[in-house]
C-alpha positions, -999 to 999 in steps of 0.1 A, spaced: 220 327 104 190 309 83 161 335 81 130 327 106 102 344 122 95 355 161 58 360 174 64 378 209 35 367 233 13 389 251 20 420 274 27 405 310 16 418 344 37 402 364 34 409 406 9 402 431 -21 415 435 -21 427 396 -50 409 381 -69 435 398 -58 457 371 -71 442 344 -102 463 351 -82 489 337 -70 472 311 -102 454 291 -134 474 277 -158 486 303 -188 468 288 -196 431 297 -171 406 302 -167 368 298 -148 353 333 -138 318 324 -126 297 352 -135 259 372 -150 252 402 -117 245 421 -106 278 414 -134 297 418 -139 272 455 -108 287 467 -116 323 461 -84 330 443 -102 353 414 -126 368 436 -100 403 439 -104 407 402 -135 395 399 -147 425 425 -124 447 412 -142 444 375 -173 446 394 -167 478 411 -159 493 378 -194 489 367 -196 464 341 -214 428 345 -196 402 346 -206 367 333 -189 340 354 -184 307 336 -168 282 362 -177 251 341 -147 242 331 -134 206 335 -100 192 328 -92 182 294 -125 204 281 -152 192 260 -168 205 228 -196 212 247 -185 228 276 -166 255 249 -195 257 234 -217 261 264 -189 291 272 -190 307 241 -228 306 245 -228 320 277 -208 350 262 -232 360 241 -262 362 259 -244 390 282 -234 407 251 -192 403 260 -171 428 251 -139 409 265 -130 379 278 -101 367 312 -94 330 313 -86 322 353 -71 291 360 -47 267 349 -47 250 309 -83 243 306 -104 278 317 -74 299 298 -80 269 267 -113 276 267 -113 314 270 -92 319 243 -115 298 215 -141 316 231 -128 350 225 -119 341 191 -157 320 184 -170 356 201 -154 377 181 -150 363 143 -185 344 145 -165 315 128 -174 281 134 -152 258 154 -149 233 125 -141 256 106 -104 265 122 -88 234 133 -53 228 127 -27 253 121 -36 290 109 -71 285 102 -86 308 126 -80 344 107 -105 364 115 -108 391 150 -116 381 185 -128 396 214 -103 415 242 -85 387 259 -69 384 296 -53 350 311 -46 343 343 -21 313 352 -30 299 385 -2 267 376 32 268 368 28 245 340 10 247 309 23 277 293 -12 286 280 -14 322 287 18 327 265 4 309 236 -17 307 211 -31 278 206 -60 255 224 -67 220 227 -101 207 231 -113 173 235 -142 158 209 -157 129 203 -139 96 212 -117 113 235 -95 127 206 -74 161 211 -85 186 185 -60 220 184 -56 254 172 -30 271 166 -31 306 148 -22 340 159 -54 354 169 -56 330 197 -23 352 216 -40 369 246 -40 409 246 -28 407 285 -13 378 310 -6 383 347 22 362 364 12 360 399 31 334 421 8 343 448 -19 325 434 1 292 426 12 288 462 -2 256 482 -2 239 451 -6 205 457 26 188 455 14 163 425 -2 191 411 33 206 418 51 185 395 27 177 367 23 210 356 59 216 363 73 186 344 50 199 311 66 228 313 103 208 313 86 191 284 74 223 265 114 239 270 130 206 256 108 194 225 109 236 215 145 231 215 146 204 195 118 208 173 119 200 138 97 228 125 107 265 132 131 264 156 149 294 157 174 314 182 153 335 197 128 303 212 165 285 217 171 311 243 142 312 259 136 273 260 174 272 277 164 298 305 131 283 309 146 248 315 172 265 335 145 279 361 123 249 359 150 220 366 163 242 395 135 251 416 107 221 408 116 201 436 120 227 460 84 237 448 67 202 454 87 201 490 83 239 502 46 247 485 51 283 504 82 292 493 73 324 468 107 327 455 107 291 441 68 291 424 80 325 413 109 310 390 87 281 386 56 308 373 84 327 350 102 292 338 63 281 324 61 314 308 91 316 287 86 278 278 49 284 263 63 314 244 91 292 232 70 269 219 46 288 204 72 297 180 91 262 176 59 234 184 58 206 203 66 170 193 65 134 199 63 137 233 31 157 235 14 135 205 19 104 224 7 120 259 -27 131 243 -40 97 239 -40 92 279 -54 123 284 -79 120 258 -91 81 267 -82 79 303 -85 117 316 -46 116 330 -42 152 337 -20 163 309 13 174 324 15 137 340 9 122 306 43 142 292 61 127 323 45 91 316 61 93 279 92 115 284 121 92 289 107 69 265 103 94 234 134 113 240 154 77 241 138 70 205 150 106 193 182 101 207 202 97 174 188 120 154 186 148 185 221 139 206 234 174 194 204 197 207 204 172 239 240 176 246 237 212 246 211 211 273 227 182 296 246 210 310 215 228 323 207 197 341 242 187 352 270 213 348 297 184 355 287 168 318 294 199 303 330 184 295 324 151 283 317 141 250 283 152 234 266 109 235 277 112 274 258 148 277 231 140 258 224 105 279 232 125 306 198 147 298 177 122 297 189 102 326 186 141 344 150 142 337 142 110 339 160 114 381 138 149 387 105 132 374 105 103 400 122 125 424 88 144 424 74 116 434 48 107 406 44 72 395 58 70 364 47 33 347 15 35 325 6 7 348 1 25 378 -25 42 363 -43 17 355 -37 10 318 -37 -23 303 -7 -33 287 -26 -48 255 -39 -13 254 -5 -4 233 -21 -9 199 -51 12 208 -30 41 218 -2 39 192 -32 42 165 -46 71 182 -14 88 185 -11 86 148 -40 116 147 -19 140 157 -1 148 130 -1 183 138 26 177 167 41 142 151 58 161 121 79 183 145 97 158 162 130 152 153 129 118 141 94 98 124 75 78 147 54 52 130 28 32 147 45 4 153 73 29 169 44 45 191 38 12 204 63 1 210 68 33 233 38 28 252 46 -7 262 81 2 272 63 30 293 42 2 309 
């Protein structure tokens, strides 16, 4: 076995009803609650938030937070932190409050400045007590430790470094249930895409992720649809809230690829919520890593399809990507860049602004040049 390195994720809650307890959990002095307005409409964090209440400390609520989150609204959050004086910080909500809370807890705590610790392992210093609460089965945020924001031009900035991983997470299917059923599969289908490009990743993939990306792919591909089509059913956004889990800790050991770098441009220029941008490129990147990945994709065709698991490895490995490519329009998304109102001459725009993210491009299994990248995005048109 080649020597490699494990960073466990933070210490789970997992039940419902148990965000509540975070009152217990955090310093009983001021705390940051990062959230949206959708969230914070529906009145899922209002237990906790009373519950923090009642223990006597003030608490700052920041429900700001848009989808794919802006330089300024971190900044605005990190702002708003520090005029209460915050001793901790809980990111409620799906990617983008928990995205925000985390550089907020670490901009709080290390006074660094946000410049200062893009990229990988740039952000060293301490940060203030952090909570996250997943109200998606998707994103994997809570379990890792990295956030994206989005700066000027609409380009995806990240970081990624080990102060970012959250003190506490709670896993509470209660909250995901009534999910919207596109909501549903979006956030579902990023977490197929976290589970697969861990598994395959070029950079740091190690046993210990493997496993976890198998069993996370495992409980995704099996209960997704019954998710979208039975929004109540707890058992189902239970394995779906446990299959998003184990994928964000399995790639915040073994990073993301091609898949991802590709998607960020339609989030970034367009505002396609991000999960639906993974399912946009998915087929199309995996077919271009084919060669170079049909090993790693035969060994998870089986996940998909137990009746490929004794055929040869190019029928397996088809087999997965043909599997993925059936449960993505089975969710009922529209799949063609098209349909979302994308131009098809807009190819050469996106394939250069793919090219920026270099921090996901070099862990994909095989190079993808610019005129690769287009050609992707016009075969995904």
């Amino acid at each position: 076995m080649l020597p490699f390195a494990f960073h466990p994720g933070p210490r789970l809650l997992s039940g419902a009803g148990r965000a509540v307890e975070l009152a217990e959990k955090l310093p009983p002095r001021p705390v940051l609650f990062v959230t949206d307005a959708g969230v914070r409409h529906l009145g899922l964090p209002d237990p906790c938030i009373l519950a923090l209440e009642a223990s006597g400390r003030t608490v700052e609520i920041f429900d700001a937070v848009e989808a794919d989150p802006s330089r300024a609204t971190l900044l605005a959050a990190v702002e708003a932190g520090r005029a209460v004086g915050a001793a901790s910080v809980i990111g409620f909500g799906g990617g983008s409050p928990m995205d925000v809370a985390k550089l907020a807890a670490y901009l709080l705590g290390s006074g660094d400045t946000l410049d200062a610790i893009w990229g990988v392992d740039q952000a060293t210093g301490p940060r203030l007590p952090l909570a996250l609460v997943p109200t998606t089965a998707g994103t994997g945020s809570e379990a890792t430790p990295i956030s994206v924001i989005t700066c000027e031009g609409g380009v995806k900035m990240g970081v990624n470094a080990r102060p970012l991983t959250a003190d506490w997470a709670v896993l509470d299917a209660e909250l995901t249930l009534g999910l919207p059923r596109h909501v549903t599969a979006a956030t579902g289908l990023d977490a197929i895409v976290h589970a697969v490009e861990a598994y395959t990743s070029a950079r740091l993939k190690n046993p210990v992720s493997d496993a976890l990306a198998r069993e996370a792919l495992r409980l995704l591909a099996a209960n997704l649809l019954t998710a979208c089509e039975q929004p109540l059913d707890r058992d189902a956004r239970s394995a779906m809230l446990l299959g998003a889990h184990l994928a964000g800790l399995a790639f915040a050991n073994a990073p993301v690829a091609g898949v991802h770098a590709l998607a960020y441009p339609l989030g970034g220029l367009h505002h396609i919520p991000h999960g639906l941008s993974n399912a946009l490129m998915l087929r199309h990147v995996l077919g271009h890593n084919l060669e170079a990945a049909r090993g790693l994709y035969a060994e998870l065709g089986p996940i998909l399809d137990p009746r490929c698991a004794g055929e040869g490895t190019q029928a397996c490995a088809a087999r997965l990507i043909e599997g993925l490519d059936e449960l993505a329009s089975a969710t009922g998304l529209p799949l063609r860049l098209r349909d979302h109102g994308i131009a098809q001459d807009e190819a050469p725009l996106l394939a250069r602004e793919a090219m920026k993210q270099t921090r996901l491009l070099q862990n994909n299994p095989v190079e993808i040049s610019q005129a690769d990248a287009q050609r992707l995005y016009e075969a995904a048109w």
